[in-house]
C-alpha positions in Angstrom: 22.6 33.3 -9.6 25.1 35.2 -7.9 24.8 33.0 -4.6 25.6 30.0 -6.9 29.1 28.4 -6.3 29.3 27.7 -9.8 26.9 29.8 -11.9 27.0 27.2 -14.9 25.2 24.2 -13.1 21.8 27.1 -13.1 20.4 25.7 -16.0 20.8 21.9 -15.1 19.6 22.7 -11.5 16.2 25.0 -13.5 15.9 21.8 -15.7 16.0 19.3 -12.6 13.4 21.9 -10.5 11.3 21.7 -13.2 11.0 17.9 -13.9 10.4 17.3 -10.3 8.1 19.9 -9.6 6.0 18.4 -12.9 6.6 14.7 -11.9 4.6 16.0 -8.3 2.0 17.8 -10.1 1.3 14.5 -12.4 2.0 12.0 -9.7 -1.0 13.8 -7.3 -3.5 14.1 -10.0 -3.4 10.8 -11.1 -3.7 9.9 -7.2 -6.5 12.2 -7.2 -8.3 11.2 -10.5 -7.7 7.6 -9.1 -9.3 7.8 -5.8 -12.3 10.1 -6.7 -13.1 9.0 -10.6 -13.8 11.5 -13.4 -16.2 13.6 -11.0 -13.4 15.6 -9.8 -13.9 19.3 -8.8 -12.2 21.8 -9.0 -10.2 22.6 -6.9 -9.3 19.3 -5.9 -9.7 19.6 -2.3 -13.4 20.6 -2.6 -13.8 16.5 -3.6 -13.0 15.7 -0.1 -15.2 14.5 2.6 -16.3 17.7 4.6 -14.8 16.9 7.4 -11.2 16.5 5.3 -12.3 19.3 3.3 -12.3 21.9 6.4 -9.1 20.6 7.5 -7.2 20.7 3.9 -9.0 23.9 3.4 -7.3 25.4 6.8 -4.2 24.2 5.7 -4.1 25.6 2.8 -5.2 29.2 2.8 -2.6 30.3 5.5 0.0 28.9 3.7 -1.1 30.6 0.7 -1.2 33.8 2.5 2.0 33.7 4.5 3.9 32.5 1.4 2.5 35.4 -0.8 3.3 37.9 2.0 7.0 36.3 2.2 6.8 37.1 -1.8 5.3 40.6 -2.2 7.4 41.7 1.2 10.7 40.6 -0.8 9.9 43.5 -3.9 8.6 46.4 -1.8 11.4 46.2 1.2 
């Protein structure tokens, strides 16, 4: 909050971040359900084709890893 130029728009801006990011979440799992029925696995990218599977899945993991090493780097640096 510190880097903020107003420190009082935080919670407006934690509010907005928040509706967003659950809009998203909604928006692509009633793409999902949509497209694939009530058959859905879990996780969602396992109901791909395997050949969009593989790809989705290579996607995926690395940016899971690199953005979990860019996290735990930040509280032991």
């Amino acid at each position: 909050m510190s880097e903020t130029e107003d420190p009082r728009t935080f919670n407006k801006s934690l509010a907005m971040l928040q509706i967003i990011d659950t809009v998203l979440y909604l928006v692509s799992a009633l793409i999902i359900y949509h497209y694939v029925g009530p058959n859905v696995k879990s996780p969602a990218i396992s109901s791909l084709s395997p050949i969009m599977s593989k790809i989705a899945w290579g996607l995926a993991i690395p940016t899971v890893i690199l953005s979990s090493h860019g996290l735990f780097s930040s509280f032991f640096c």
